[in-house]
Structures are given as structure tokens and as C-alpha cells.
BAVOMI-74644 format. One record per residue: residue in one letter; x, y, z of N, C-alpha, C in turn. Coordinates in steps of 0.001 Angstrom, whole numbers, padded with zeros to 6 digits, always signed. Atoms other than C-alpha are relative to their C-alpha. Layout:
aXYZXYZXYZ/...
//
This chain:
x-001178+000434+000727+036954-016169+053137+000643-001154+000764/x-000959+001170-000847+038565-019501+053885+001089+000144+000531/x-001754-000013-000806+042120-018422+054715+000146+001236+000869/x+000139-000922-000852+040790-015232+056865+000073-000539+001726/x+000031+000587-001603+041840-016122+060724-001055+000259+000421/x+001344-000446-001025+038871-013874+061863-001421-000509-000699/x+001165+000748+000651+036681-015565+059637-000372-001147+000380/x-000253+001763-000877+037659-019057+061036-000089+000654+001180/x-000006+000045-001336+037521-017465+064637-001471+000572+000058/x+001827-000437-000381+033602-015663+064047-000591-001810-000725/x+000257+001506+000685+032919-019637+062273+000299-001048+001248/x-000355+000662-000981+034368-021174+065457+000579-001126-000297/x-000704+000509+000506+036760-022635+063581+001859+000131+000911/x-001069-000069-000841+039603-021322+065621-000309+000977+001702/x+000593+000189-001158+039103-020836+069169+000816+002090+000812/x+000061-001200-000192+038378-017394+071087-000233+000516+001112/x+000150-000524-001318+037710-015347+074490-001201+000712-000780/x+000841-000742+000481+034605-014186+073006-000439+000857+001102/x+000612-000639-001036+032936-011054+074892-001368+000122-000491/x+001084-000439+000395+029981-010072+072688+000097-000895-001656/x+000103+000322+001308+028583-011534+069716-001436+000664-000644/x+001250-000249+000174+025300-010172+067719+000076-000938-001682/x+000158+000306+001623+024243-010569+063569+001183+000166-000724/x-001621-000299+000500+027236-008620+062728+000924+000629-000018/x-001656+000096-000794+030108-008379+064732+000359-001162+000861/x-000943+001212-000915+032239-010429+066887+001022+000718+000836/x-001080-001060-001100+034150-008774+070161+000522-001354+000558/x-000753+000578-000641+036877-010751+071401+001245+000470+000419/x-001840-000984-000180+040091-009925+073816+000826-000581-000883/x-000869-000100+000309+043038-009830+072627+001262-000919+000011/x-001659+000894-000606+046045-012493+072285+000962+000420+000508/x-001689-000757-000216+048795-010065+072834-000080+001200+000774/x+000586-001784-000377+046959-007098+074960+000828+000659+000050/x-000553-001050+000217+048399-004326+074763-000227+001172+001495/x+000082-000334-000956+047061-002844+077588-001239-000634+001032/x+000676+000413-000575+044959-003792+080570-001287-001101-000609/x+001136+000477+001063+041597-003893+078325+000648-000172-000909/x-000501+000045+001679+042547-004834+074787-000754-001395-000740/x+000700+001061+000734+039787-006464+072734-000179+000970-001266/x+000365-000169+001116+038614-006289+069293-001047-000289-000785/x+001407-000098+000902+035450-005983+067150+000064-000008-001251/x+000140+000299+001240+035160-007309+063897-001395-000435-000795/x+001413+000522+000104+032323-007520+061417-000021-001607-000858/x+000770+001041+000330+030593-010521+060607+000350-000530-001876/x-000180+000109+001405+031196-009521+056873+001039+000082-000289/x-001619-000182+000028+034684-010110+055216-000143+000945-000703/x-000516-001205+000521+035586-006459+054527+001570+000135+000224/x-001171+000001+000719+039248-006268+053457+000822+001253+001238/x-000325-000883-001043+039819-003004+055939-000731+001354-000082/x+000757-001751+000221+038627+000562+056567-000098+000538-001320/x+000012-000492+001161+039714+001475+053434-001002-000353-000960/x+000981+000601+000984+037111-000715+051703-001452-000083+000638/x+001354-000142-000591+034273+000411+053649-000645+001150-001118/x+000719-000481+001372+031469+001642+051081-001688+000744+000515/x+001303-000222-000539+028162+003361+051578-001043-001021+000452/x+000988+001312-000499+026211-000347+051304+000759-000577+001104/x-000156+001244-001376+028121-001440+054408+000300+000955+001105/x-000374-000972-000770+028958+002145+055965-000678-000132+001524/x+000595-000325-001274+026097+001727+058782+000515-000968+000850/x-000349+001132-000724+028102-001553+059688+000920+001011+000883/x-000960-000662-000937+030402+001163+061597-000517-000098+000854/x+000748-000853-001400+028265+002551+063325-000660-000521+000740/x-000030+000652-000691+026869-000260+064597+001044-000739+000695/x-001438+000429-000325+030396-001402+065592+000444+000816+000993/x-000009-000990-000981+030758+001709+067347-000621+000374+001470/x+000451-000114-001125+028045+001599+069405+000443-001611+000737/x-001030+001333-000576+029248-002190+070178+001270+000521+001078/x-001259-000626-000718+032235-000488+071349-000001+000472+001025/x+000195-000395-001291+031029+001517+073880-000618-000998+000741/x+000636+001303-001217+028756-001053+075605+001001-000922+000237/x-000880+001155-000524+031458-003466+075749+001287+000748+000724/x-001141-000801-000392+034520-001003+076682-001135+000481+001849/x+000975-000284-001299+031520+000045+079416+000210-001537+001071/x-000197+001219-000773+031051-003568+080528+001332-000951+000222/x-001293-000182-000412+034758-003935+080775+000521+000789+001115/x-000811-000903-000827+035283-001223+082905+000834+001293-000177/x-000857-001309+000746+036965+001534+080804-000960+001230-000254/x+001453-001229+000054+033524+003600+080817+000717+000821-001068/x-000170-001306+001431+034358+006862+078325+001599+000173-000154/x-001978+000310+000396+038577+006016+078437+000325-000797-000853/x-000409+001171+000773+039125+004141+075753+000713+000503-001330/x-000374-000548+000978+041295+004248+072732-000650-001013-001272/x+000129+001056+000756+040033+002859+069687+000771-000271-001932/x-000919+000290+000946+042496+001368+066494-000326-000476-000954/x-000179+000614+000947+042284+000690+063051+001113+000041-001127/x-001266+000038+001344+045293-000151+060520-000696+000095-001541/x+000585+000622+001332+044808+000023+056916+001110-000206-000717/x-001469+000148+000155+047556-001475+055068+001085-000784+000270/x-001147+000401-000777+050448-003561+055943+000885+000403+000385/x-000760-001457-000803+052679+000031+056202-000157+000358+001400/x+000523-000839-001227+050219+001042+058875-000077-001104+001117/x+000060+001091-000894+050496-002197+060660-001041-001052-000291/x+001016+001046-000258+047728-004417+059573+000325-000904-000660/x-000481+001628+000217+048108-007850+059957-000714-000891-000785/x+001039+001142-000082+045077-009689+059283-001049+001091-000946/x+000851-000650+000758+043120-008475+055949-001526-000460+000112/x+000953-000127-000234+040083-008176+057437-000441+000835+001345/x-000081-000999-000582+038469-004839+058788-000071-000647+001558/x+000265-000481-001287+038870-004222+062986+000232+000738+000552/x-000115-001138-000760+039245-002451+065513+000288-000581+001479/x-000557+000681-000987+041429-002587+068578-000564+000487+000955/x+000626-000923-000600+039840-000674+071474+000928-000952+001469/x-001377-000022-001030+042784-000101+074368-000271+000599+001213/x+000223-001214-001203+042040+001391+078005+000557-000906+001133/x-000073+000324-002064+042568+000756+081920+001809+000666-000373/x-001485-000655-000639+046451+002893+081712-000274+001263-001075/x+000024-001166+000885+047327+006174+079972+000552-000451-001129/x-000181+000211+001949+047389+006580+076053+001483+001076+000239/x-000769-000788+000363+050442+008449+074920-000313+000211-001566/x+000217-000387+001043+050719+010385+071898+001128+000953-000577/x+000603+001145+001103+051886+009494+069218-000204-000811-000024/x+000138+001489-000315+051001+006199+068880+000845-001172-000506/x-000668+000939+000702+052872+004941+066404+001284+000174+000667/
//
């Protein structure tokens, strides 16, 4: 989508701290971390948010997931990590297009919101 930021930032259209890239995702930190670690994994494909994840794109999780750990690993957060998705502009999401925040190196509290 042309007016998607993370679309223009996996296009290298707008400029990034990339950590990992493959076919389809895109891991980059964070502008605003949140904590120590604080990057984010987005796929390749413009999906709208969690909510609009469908059986033909479902295994894109789960490759996203395992993304997650190897990079939260090669970060340094080994099996501590929190990982975030909004759906919504209620629930906080900014940027209509699915990610995921993945938060570690201090303690989580709970609740989050």
C-alpha cells in the first residue's frame, strides 16, 4: 500500500535500523523503545492487523514467530521476552499494518495496558 509507513520502510523508502530481513518479514528496532530491547517484526505482506489474519496467510505467523525467537536470542533476551500486538485504534494501533512489538532486557509488569 502506498501510504503504509511499514510498507515504505520494508521498500526502503523510509529509512530503518534493520535487524533481520528474509522473503517475508522485516525486524527492525524500535523509534521510541520501550524498553532496553524493543524491535518489531512485520510481514512482507500488507495485512491490515491480527484481526485480518486468514487461514491463506495464517502460517505467515508462525513463521514470524519463529523470527522472533532467533532475533530476541541474538539480541540477548534469550526466553524473556514480551511479545505485542494491537488490533484496532482502541487497543492502541497506530500503523494499519499487522506487527508485533517484542519487549525484554527489564521486568514486564502486569497489566500492561
Amino acid at each position: 500500500m502506498s501510504d503504509c509507513i511499514f510498507c515504505k520502510i520494508i521498500a526502503g523508502e523510509i529509512p530503518s535500523r534493520k535487524i533481520y530481513e528474509d522473503e517475508r518479514c522485516y525486524a527492525f528496532h524500535d523509534i521510541d523503545p520501550k524498553a532496553p530491547v524493543h524491535f518489531l517484526v512485520i510481514p512482507k505482506e500488507h495485512i491490515t492487523g491480527a484481526n485480518r489474519i486468514a487461514e491463506e496467510n495464517a502460517s505467515l505467523v508462525g513463521h514470524i514467530f519463529a523470527v522472533i525467537a532467533k532475533v530476541a536470542a541474538e539480541l540477548g533476551a534469550g526466553d524473556d521476552y514480551r511479545v505485542v500486538t494491537n488490533c484496532g485504534p482502541k487497543a492502541g494501533q497506530t500503523v494499519g499494518h499487522l506487527h508485533f512489538h517484542v519487549l525484554a532486557g527489564r521486568d514486564m509488569t502486569w497489566p500492561p495496558g
